[in-house]
Every structure is written in C-alpha cells, then in structure tokens.
N, C-alpha and C positions, 0 to 999 in steps of 0.2 A: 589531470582534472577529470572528473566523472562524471558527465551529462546524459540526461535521461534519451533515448530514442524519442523521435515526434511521433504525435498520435497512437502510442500506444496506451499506456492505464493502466497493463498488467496487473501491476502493482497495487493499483489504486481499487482500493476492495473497500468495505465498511470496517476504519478502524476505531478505536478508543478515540477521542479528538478531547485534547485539554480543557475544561469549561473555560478559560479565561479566551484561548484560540477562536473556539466554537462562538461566545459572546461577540467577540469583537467581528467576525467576519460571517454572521450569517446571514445578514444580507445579499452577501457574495452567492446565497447556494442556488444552483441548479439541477438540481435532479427530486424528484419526485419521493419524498419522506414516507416510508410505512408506518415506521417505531420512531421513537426515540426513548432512551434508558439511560439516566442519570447515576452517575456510578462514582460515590466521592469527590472528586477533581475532574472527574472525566466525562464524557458525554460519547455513546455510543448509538448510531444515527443505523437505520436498516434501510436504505432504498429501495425504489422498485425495482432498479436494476440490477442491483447490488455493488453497483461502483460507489466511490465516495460521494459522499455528498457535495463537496467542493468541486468535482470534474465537470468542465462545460462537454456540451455536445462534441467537440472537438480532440477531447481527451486530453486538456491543458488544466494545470492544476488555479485554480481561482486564488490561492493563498499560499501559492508558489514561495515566497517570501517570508512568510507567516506559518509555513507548515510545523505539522510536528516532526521529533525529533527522529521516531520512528521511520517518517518519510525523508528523513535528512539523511538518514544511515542507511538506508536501502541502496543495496548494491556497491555497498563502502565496507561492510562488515562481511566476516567470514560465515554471521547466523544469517543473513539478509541476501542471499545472493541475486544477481539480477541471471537469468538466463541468457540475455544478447548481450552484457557488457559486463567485461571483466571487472574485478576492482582497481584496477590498476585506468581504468577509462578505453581499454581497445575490444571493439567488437571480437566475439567471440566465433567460431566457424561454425558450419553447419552442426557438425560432429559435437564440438563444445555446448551449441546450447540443447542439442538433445542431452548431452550427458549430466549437463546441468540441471536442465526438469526433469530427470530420473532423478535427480539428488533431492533437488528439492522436493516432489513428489514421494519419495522414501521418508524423507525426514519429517512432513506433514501427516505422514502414516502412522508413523513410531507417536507421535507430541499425541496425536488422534486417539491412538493407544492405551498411554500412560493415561489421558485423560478417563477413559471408560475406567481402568483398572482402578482408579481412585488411589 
C-alpha cells in the first residue's frame, strides 16, 4: 500500500483540476488564487504559492478523497515517481531519493525541451 509522507506537498503544485472536482469542492480552498484558466473539462488554478489550491497550511490535501486521478497515481506509476517512496510503499534511502530527483529533474528537462522545440 502506498501512503503519501505527512507534511510534505512536494507534489502538490498547480495542477489541471477536473471542472466537475474543482465545482463541487471549492469551498474547501485555501490558498490565495492569482489566475484561474478554464481549459475544456478542466480548471487550472495559479496560487500565490504555487502549491495546489486544495493544500491547507499543513500540507494535507482538503479533497484527499475527491482528488484527481493525476494525484491518485503519483508515486504508483513509473511516469510519476515519488522521490521518498518507492512504488512498491517503502521509503527510499538517502542515496535512492537523491538518485530519484536526478531522474525526475532529467526528465522534466527533456518534456521542457521538447516543449520549446515544438
């Protein structure tokens, strides 16, 4: 089973968030909105933090339950890796999550890339 570490967020950055997700739970939000950018089905929210719009000051997700899918596969999937926890649910070693945000860090370089290169 693969449970998120407490009080971290990493993760939790400004994603696409479903209009139907977004609708029903934003009540729930706390963090301070710059943008918002309605995009088809989606809703893409810019804080002034740049964490999600859903993260309390705590770094607990408010729609925990209710997240999207994106955030349901994080750290479950081989594209989504978590840095401190394997996919498999066991903490990673020092060594491990360095080598890991080298990976992830490489591979956000390349996607950064391709994007410029069109």
């Amino acid at each position: 089973m693969w449970i998120c570490r407490e009080k971290c967020g990493e993760c939790c950055g400004c994603i696409p968030i479903p209009l139907e997700i977004y609708s029903k739970n934003k009540h729930l939000i706390d963090n301070k909105i710059e943008l918002i950018q309605t995009l088809e089905n989606e809703v893409y929210i810019i804080t002034d933090n740049g964490l999600c719009v859903f993260l309390d000051e705590n770094k607990r997700c408010q729609i925990y339950n209710d997240r999207p899918k994106v955030c349901r596969d994080y750290g479950t999937i081989e594209e989504l890796l978590c840095p401190y926890i394997k996919m498999n649910g066991r903490q990673r070693t020092e060594t491990g999550i360095r080598t890991t945000k080298r990976k992830i860090d490489c591979e956000v370089s390349d996607s950064i890339k391709r994007l410029w290169r069109g």
